[in-house]
ZAMARGU-4260 file (C-alpha; in steps of 0.2 Angstrom, whole numbers, plus 5000, padded with zeros to 4 digits):
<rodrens>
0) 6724/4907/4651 | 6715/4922/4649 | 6714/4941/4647 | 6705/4952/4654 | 6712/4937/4660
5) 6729/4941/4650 | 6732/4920/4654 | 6729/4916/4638 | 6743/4921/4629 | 6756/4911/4619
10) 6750/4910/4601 | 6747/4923/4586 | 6763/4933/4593 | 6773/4946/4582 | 6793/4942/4585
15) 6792/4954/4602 | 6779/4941/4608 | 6765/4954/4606 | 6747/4946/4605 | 6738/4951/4591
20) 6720/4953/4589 | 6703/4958/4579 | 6690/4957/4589 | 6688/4976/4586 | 6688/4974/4568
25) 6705/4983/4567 | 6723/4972/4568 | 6729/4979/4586 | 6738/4973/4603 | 6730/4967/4613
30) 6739/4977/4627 | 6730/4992/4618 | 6712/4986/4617 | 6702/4998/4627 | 6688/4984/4633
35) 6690/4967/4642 | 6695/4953/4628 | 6700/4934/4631 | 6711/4926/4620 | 6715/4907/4616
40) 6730/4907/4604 | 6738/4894/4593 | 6750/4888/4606 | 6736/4891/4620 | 6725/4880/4610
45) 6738/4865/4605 | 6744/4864/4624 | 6724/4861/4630 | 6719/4850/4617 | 6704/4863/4613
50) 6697/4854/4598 | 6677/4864/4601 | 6671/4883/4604 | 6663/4873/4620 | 6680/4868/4627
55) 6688/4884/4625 | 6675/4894/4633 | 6678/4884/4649 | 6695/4892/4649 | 6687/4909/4649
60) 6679/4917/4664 | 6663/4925/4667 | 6658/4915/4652 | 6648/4897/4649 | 6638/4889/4638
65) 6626/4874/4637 | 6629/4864/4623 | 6619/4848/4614 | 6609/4847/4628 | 6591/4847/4618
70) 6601/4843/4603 | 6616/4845/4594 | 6612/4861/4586 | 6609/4867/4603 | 6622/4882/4611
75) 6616/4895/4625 | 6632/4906/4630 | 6631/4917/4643 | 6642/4931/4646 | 6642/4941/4660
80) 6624/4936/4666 | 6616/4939/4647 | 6609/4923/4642 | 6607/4917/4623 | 6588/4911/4625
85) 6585/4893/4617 | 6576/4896/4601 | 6580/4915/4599 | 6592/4925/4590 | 6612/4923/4595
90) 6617/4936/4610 | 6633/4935/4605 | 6642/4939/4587 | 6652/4923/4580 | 6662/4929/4565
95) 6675/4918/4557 | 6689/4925/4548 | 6680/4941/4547 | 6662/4935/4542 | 6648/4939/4554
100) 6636/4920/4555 | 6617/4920/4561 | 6614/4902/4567 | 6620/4898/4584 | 6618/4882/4576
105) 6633/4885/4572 | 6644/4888/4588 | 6652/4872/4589 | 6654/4867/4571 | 6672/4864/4565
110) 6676/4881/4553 | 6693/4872/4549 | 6710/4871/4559 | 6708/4886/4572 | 6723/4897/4574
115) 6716/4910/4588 | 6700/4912/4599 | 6695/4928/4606 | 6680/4933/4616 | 6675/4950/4619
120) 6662/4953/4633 | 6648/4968/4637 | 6637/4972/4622 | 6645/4974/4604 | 6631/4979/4592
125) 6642/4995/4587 | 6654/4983/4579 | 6645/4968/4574 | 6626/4973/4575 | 6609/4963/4578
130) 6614/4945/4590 | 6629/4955/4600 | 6621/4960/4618 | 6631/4949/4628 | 6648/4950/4617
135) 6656/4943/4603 | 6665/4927/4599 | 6680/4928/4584 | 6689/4914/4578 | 6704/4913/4567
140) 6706/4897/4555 | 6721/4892/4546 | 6729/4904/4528 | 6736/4895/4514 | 6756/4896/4517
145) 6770/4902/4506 | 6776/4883/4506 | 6769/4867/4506 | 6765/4860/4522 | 6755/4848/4532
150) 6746/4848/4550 | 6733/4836/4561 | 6731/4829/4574 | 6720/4812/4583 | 6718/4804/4599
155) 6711/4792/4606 | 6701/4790/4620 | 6688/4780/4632 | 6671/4781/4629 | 6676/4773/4611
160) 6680/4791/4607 | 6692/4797/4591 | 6697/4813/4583 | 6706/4813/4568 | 6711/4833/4560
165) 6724/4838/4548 | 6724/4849/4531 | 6736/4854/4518 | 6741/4869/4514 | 6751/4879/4500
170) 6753/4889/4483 | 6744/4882/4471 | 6754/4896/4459 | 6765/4914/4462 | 6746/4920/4464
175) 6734/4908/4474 | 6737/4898/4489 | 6725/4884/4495 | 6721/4874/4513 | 6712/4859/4512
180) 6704/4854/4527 | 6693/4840/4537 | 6687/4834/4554 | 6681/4815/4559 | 6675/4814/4577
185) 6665/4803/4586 | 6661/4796/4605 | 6649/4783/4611 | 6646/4797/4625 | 6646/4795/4643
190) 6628/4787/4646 | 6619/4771/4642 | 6601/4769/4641 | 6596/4754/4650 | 6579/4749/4645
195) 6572/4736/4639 | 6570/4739/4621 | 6583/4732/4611 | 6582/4747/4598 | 6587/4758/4610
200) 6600/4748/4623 | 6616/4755/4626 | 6624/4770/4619 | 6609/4779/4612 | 6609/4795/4625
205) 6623/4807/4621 | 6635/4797/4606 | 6639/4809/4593 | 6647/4806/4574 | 6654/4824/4567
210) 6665/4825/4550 | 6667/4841/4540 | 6678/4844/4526 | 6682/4861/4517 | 6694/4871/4507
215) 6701/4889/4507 | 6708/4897/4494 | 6717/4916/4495 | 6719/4923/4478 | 6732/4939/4476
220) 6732/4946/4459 | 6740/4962/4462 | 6749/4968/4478 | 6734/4979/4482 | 6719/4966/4480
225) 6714/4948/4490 | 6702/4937/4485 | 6695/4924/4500 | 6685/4911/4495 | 6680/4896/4508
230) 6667/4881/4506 | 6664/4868/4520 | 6651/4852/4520 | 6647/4845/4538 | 6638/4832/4544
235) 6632/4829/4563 | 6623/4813/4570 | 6619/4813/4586 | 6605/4809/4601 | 6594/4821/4606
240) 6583/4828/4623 | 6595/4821/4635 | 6586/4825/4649 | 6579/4816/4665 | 6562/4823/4675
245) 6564/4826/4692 | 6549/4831/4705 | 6548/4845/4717 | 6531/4840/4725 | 6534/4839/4743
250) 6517/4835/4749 | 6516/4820/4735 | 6535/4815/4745 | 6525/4816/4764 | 6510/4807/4758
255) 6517/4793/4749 | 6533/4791/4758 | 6543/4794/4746 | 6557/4807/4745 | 6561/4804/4728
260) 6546/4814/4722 | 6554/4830/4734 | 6573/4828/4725 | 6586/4841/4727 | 6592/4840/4708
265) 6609/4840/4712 | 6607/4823/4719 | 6598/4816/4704 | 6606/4798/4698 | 6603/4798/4681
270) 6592/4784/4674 | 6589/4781/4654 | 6576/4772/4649 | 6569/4774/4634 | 6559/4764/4619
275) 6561/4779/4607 | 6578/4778/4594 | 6585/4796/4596 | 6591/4802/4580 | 6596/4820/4578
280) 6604/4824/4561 | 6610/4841/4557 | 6618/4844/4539 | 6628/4861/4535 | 6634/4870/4517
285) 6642/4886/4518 | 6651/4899/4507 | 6658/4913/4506 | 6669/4927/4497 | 6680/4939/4503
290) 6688/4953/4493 | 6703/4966/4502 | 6706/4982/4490 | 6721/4994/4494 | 6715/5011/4488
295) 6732/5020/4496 | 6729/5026/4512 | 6712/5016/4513 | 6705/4999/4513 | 6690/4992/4506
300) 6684/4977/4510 | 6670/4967/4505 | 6660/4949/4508 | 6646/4938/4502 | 6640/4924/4514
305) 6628/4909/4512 | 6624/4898/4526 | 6612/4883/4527 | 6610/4871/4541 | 6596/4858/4543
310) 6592/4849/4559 | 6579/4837/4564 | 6577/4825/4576 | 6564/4815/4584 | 6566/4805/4600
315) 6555/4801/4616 | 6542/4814/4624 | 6535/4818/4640 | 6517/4813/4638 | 6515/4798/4647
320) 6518/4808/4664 | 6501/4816/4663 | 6491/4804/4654 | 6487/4810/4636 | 6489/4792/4626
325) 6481/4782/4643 | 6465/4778/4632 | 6476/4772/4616 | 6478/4753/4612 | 6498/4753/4613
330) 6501/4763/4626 | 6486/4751/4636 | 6497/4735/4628 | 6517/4744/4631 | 6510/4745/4652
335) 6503/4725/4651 | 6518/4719/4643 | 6530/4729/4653 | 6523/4726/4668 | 6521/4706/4666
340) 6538/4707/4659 | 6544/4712/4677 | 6551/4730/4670 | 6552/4741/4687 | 6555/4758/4684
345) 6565/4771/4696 | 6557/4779/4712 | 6547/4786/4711 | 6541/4780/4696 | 6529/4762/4696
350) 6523/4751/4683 | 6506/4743/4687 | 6493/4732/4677 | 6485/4748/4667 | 6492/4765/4662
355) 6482/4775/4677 | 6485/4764/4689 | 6505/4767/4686 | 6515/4783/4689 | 6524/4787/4673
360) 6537/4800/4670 | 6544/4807/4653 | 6554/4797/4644 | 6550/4782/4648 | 6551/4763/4643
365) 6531/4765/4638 | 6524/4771/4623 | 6512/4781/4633 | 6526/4794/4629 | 6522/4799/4612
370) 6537/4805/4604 | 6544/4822/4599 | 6551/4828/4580 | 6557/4845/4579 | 6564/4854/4562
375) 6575/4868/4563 | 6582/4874/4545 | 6588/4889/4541 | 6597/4895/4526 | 6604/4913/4525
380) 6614/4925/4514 | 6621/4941/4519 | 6635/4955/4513 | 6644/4969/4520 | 6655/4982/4512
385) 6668/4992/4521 | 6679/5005/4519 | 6691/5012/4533 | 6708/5021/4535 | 6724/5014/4534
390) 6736/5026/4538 | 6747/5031/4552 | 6737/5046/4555 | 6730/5051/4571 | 6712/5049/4566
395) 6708/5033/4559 | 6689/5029/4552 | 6678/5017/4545 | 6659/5016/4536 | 6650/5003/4529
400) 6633/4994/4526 | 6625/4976/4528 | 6611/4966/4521 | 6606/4948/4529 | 6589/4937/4523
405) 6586/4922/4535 | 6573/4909/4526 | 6569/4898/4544 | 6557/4884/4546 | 6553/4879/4563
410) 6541/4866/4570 | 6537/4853/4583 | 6526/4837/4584 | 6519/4827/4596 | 6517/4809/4586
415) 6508/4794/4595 | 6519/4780/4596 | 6511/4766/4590 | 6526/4752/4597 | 6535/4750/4579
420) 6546/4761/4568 | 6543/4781/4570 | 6542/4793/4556 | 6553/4808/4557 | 6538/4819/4550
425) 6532/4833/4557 | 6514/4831/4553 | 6507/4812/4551 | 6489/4812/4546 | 6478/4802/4557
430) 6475/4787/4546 | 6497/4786/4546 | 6507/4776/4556 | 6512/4788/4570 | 6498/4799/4570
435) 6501/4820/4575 | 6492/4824/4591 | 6500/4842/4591 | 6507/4854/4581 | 6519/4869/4579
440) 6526/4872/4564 | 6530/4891/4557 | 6540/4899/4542 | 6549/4912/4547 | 6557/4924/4536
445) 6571/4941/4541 | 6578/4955/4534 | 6591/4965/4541 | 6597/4981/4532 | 6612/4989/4542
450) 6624/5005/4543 | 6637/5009/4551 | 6655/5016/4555 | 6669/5021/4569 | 6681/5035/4572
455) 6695/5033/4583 | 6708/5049/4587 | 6724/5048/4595 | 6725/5067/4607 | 6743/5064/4612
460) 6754/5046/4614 | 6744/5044/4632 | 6726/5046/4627 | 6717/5039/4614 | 6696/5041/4611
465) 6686/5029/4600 | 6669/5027/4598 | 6658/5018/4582 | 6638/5018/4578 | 6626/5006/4570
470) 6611/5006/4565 | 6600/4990/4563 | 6584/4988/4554 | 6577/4968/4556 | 6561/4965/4544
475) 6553/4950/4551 | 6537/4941/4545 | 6528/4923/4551 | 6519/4911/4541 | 6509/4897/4549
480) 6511/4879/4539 | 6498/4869/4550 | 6484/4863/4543 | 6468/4863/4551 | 6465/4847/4555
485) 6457/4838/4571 | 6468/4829/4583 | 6464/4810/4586 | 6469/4810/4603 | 6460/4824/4611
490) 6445/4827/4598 | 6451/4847/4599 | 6459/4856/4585 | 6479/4850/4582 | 6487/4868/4585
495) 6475/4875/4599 | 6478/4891/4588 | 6462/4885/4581 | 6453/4882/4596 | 6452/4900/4595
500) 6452/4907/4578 | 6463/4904/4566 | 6483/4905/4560 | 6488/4920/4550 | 6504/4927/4545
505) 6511/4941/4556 | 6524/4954/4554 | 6533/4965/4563 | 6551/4977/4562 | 6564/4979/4577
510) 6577/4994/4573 | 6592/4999/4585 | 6603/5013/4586 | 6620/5006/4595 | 6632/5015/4600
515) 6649/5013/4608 | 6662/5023/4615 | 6680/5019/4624 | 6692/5031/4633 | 6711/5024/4636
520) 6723/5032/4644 | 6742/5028/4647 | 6746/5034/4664 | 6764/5022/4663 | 6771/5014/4646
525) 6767/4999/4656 | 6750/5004/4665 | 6733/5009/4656 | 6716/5012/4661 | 6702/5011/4649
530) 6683/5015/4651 | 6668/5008/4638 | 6652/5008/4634 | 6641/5000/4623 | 6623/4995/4617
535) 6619/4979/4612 | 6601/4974/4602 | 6592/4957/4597 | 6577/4958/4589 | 6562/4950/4594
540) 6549/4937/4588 | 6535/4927/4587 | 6535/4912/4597 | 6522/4896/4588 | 6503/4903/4585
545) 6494/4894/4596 | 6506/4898/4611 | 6496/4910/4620 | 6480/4900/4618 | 6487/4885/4626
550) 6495/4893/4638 | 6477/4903/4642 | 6467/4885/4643 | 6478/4873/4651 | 6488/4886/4665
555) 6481/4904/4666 | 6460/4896/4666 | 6461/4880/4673 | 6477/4883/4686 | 6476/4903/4688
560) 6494/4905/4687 | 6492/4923/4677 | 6508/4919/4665 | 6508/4932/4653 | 6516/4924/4638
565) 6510/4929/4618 | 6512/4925/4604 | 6527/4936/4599 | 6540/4942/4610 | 6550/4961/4611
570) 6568/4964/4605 | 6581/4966/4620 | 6593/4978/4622 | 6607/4978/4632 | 6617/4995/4641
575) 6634/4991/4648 | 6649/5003/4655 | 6664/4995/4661 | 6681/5002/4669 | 6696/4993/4667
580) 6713/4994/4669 | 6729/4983/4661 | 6749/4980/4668 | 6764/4973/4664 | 6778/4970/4677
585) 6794/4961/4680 | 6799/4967/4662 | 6781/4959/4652 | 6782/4944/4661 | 6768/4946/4671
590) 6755/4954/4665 | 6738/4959/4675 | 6721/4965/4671 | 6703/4969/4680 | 6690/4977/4677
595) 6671/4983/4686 | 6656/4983/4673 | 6637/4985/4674 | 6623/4981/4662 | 6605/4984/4661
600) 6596/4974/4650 | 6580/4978/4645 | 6568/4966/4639 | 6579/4950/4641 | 6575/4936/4632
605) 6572/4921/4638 | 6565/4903/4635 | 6553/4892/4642 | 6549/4873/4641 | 6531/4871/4646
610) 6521/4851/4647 | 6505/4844/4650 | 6493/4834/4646 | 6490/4844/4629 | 6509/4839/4627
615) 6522/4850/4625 | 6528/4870/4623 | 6543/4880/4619 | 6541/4899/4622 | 6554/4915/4621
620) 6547/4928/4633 | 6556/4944/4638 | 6562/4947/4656 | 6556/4967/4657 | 6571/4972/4666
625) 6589/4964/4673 | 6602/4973/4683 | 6620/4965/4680 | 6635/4969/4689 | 6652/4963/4690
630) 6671/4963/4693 | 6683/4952/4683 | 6702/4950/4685 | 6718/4943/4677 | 6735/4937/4680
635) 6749/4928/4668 | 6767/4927/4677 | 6780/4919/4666 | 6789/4913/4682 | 6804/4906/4675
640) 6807/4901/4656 | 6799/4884/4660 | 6785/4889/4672 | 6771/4899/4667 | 6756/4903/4680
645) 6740/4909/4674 | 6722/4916/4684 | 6707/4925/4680 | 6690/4926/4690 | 6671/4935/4688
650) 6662/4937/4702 | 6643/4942/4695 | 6627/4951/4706 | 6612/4951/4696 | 6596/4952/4698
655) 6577/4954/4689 | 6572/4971/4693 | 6555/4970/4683 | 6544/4955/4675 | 6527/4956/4668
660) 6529/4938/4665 | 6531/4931/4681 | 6529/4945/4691 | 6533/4939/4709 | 6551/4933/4704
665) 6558/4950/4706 | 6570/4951/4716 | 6576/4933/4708 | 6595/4931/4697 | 6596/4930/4680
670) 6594/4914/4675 | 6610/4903/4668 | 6619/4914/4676 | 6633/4907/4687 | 6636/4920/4705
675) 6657/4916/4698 | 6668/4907/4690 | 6688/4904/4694 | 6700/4898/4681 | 6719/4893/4687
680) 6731/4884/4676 | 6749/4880/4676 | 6762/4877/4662 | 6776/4870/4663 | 6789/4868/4647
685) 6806/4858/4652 | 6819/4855/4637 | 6826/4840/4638 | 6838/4843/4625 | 6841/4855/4608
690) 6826/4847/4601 | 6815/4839/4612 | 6805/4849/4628 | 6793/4840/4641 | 6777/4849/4644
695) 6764/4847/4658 | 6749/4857/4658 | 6735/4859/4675 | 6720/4867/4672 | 6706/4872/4685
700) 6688/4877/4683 | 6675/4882/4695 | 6659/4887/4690 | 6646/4895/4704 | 6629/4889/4708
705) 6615/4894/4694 | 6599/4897/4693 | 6592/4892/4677 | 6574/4901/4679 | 6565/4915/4684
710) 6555/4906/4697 | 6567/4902/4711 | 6566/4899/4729 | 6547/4898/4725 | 6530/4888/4726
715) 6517/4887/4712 | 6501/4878/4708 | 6503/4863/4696 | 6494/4852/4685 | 6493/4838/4696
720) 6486/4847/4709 | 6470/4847/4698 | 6471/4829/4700 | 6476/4828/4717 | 6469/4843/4729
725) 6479/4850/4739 | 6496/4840/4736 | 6501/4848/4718 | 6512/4862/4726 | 6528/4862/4716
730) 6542/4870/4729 | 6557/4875/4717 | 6573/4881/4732 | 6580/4862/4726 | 6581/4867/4710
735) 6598/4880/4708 | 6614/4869/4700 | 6629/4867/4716 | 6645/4874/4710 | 6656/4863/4704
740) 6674/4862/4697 | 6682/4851/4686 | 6703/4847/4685 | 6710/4844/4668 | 6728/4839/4667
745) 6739/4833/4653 | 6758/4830/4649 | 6770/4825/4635 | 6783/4828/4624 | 6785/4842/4610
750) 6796/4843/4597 | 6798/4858/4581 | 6786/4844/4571 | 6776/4833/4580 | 6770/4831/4599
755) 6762/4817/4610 | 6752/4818/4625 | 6741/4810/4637 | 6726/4817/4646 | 6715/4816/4658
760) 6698/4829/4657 | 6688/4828/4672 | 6701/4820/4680 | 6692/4818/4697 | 6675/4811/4686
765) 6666/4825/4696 | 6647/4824/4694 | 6638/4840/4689 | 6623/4847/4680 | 6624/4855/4662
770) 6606/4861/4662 | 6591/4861/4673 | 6576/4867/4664 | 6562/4870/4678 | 6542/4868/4672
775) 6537/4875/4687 | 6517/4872/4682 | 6523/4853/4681 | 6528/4850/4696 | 6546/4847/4693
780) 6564/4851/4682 | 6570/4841/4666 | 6588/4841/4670 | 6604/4835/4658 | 6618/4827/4664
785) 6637/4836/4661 | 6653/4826/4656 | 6663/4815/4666 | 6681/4809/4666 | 6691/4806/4647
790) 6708/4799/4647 | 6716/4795/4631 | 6732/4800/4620 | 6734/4815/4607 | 6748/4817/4593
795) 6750/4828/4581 | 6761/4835/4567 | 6767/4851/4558 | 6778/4849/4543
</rodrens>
């Protein structure tokens, strides 16, 4: 149900069924927007069940997302082949009710009870500024109404899973109205680790525990004025790194017979075994203020934003798969006990009497592992004043300014585990209980100063031109908080930063022009074409001091693999010009859309996971330059006044044109790009009498294969052949996810006040990937399993 996929209709409708929207900033039909948009409405999300931003997206093509993969604050969207880069900037703008948020931590949090979704794709820095290369994400919650009322709705479902969602909502007096709302959800998750620590048996791999409460509050004094004030508390407990290692060694496979060390990742079966409780705990306060002035023939507008979320989790490392805690006492005692114990580990992974005679993978049963913590806080304000037409004029305008600070802190640990209770720290000294072997931990702070405005002119009832500017100034400094300290394990320094010199603080300014310019022209009443342009910006960064170093001394030195990753990384910048066209037929009630775009993205950021015996890595480098190109279409037919048929499709060609990084993968895709993706869906609405109607809904997603990194159908030199001679050759061709599709169905009864329904998502329990992160200087891929089949039963109400 989607539009440029104009399926996803039913929803925020004026009387004559026109879909409205804002994605633009402006209130407009959606029939008139000059530039592909995707829109989820109220109805549209009520007949799916949609309860995250991570199950509406798979209603929308030529976009996907990864989601609670490394943990819970974790979302990488990808629009069109531009891919948000774990532990960068958003690519793509989320604003709720009108107010632009900064943390992508923030993607799948609840905002409160969501009345539309829209997605606009190709670069939208004109309109939204800094974070929008790939496109923007706008969601709708719930107004106080002019009357008392009261909506939610639960379900229950397997894998012990329970939603439960409602608010309340009404004047308070002749001037203010109120909505108070909350969200208690929760899942044992899909996976169950099966070994043989008792602390960690069972549901401990993807569970999850979210509730949220807030309240809004719409004050109008005057006809003129509106004052919009909204504050939310959440709370997120979940597992975190759900990930399994798989090889791609295929001389290690000839030599010891074993193909399990050669494994197409497609074909992993998914083994949990770890002795490590993951806890991932993620917290979130949020306010904000809106105010809406009528100046008579203008509007001014204005809001105040504060954001804080803190994350951290710790759960099992990687370590033990190259040795680093093999001369420690418990990982020496974890292997003895294990192995007399009679623990067997899976292929082509071996316990034997000592640590270096076993093969030991990451996250393992051992405490050779170590264990990771990782803090991600961030608390931001920011504030933007507006002022724009609102006439009926032929030329409509706006101007306006925006400030934003970000205060970040962000750091990761490896921490020896020592068999007993870990220590969610991120630096435990070496007398401690879980002492730090390595360290990255940074304060980061931003500043963004912004200007910006739009003109659009109407040249005669079939043509209209419209174009807005931006320009982004981001401030951006580092400040290094680990101490100088000698690591137990190794003897070196515990950031190798030190190894080399020392950590200082570091600075640096990203600014962007960003225009955008759309051309629609009417060639029927029922028939436009439209052309747009745009420039998207992020700004760059600075990865963990130290990064260069290590990757210098364990890769570039020892391995010659000649990866040019730094300390900081460049802003990327996006240019995109699309072509489109949108129809209406049969009298409105089939509506068809398409459209051809290409982007070049310059400097595209993108993340990389790097391990080895000096532990673990997490890097942003930039991608020099990418070439995306595309065609998207959409079809809704209102069949009959009980069937409704809807379709929409993105069919992507990219590939790296330039990479300084990795020089020799150009040529390659764009990595967590899928070559397509095909929505179908089918509605049907049958009244059985005045006030009761059966509904039965068919939705169908296929998603293309992906890439996930720049190193593709390629060979390169890893650690273990240091070790082993000759037969460290990692070979990555088996490392691109299959497509796959998934079938979600449901059915029930509606009435003006209350509906049931059962559902089945995933119907078919198909078995797919949701991330494959290749550490091609490893020797393999750390690959997440996706969601299998959920059947349960939904009500809801509306009173």
């Amino acid at each position: 149900m989607n539009e440029t996929d104009p399926a996803v209709h039913s929803g925020d409708q004026d009387s004559d069924s026109t879909i409205t929207v804002v994605a633009r900033r402006q209130s407009e039909a959606l029939s008139d927007v000059p530039a592909s948009i995707s829109v989820l409405t109220a109805e549209a999300l009520a007949d799916s069940g949609i309860a995250t931003t991570e199950q509406a997206i798979a209603f929308i093509p030529g976009v996907t997302i990864v989601s609670n993969a490394a943990q819970v604050g974790d979302a990488q969207i990808n629009i069109r082949g531009v891919n948000g880069a774990r532990d960068a900037e958003n690519n793509v703008a989320l604003v709720v009710d009108g107010i632009l948020k900064t943390n992508t931590a923030a993607v799948n949090q609840y905002m409160g009870a969501m009345q539309q979704f829209e997605v606009l794709k190709g670069p939208q820095g004109a309109y939204y500024g800094r974070g929008a290369t790939a496109g923007a994400i706008v969601l709708t919650t719930k107004k106080p109404s002019d009357v008392l009322e009261f909506s939610g709705r639960a379900y229950w479902a397997t894998q012990d899973s329970q939603l439960l969602e409602g608010s309340v909502s009404g004047p308070v007096s002749d001037t203010i109205g109120a909505v108070v709302f909350g969200r208690y959800r929760h899942t044992d998750g899909f996976y169950k680790n099966t070994g043989p620590d008792p602390r960690t048996q069972g549901n401990t791999i993807d569970q999850l525990e979210e509730w949220s409460v807030g309240t809004r509050l719409v004050f109008e004094p005057t006809d003129d004025l509106s004052i919009d004030a909204k504050v939310r508390y959440g709370e997120v407990t979940a597992a975190a790194l759900k990930f399994n290692a798989v090889f791609a060694l295929p001389s290690f496979a000839q030599v010891f017979a074993n193909p399990d060390f050669y494994l197409d990742v497609n074909d992993h079966d998914f083994t949990f075994q770890r002795n490590i409780p993951s806890i991932d705990k993620q917290t979130t306060k949020e306010a904000s203020l809106k105010f809406d002035y009528d100046l008579g023939g203008m509007r001014l507008s204005a809001w105040g934003s504060f954001n804080q979320i803190d994350e951290t989790f710790a759960a099992d490392a990687t370590a033990a798969a190259l040795g680093r805690f093999n001369g420690r006492e418990s990982c020496i005692n974890s292997v003895a006990e294990l192995f007399a114990d009679g623990v067997t580990l899976p292929s082509p992974l071996f316990l034997a009497p000592t640590p270096g005679a076993s093969i030991l993978g990451a996250f393992g049963p051992t405490t050779c592992d170590g264990y990771q913590v990782t803090v991600r806080d961030q608390k931001d304000y920011s504030a933007e004043i507006r002022l724009a037409s609102d006439d009926a004029s032929a030329l409509q305008w706006s101007l306006g300014a925006y400030y934003l600070h970000i205060n970040r802190r962000y750091g990761t640990a490896i921490n020896e585990d020592t068999g007993g209770d870990i220590l969610r720290e991120l630096y435990v000294p070496a007398d401690g209980q879980n002492p730090t072997t390595q360290l990255f931990d940074d304060k980061l702070l931003t500043d963004v100063y912004a200007g910006f405005g739009s003109l659009e002119y109407t040249v005669s009832d079939r043509l209209i031109l419209s174009g807005a500017l931006r320009y982004d100034r981001e401030e951006r400094s580092v400040k290094p908080l680990v101490p100088d300290v000698t690591d137990p394990i190794t003897g070196g320094s515990i950031n190798p930063g030190y190894d080399v010199g020392t950590l200082s603080s570091q600075s640096a300014t990203y600014q962007q022009l960003q225009p955008k310019a759309n051309v629609r022209f009417e060639v029927t009443p029922d028939f436009s074409i439209y052309a747009d342009y745009g420039v998207g910006f992020k700004a760059g960064g600075f990865n963990s001091q130290g990064s260069a170093a290590l990757i210098d001394i364990y890769f570039n030195d020892l391995m010659g693999s000649n990866i040019g990753v730094g300390d900081d990384y460049d802003k990327e910048v996006s240019h995109a010009i699309e072509l489109g066209f949108k129809a209406e037929l049969l009298g409105g009630d089939l509506t068809l859309s398409g459209a051809a775009y290409r982007n070049m993205v310059k400097d595209m950021q993108f993340f990389e996971y790097y391990t080895g015996t000096f532990g673990l890595l997490r890097t942003i480098s930039n991608i020099d330059k990418v070439r995306l190109m595309g065609a998207e279409f959409g079809l809704n037919w209102r069949v009959a006044d009980w069937l409704t048929l809807d379709a929409g499709g993105n069919v992507l060609d990219s590939k790296i044109l330039k990479n300084s990084v990795r020089p020799d993968t150009v040529g390659n895709k764009s990595p967590y790009s899928a070559d397509y993706t095909l929505n179908l869906g089918m509605l049907i609405e049958q009244p059985l009498n005045d006030a009761l109607e059966l509904t039965f809904k068919a939705d169908y997603r296929l998603t293309g294969p992906t890439w996930f990194h720049t190193v593709q159908d390629q060979e390169r030199r890893t650690i273990f052949d240091v070790f082993f001679p000759g037969l460290g050759i990692g070979e990555y061709s088996r490392t691109r996810r299959d497509a796959y599709s998934i079938v979600n169905l449901r059915g029930g009864l509606k009435a003006d006040n209350w509906r049931i329904a059962a559902f089945a998502n995933n119907v078919f329990k198909k078995r797919y990937l949701e991330e494959i992160i290749p550490a091609p200087e490893f020797g393999g891929s750390f690959v997440t399993p996706g969601s299998l089949r959920t059947i349960g039963v939904e009500v809801g109400f509306d009173f």
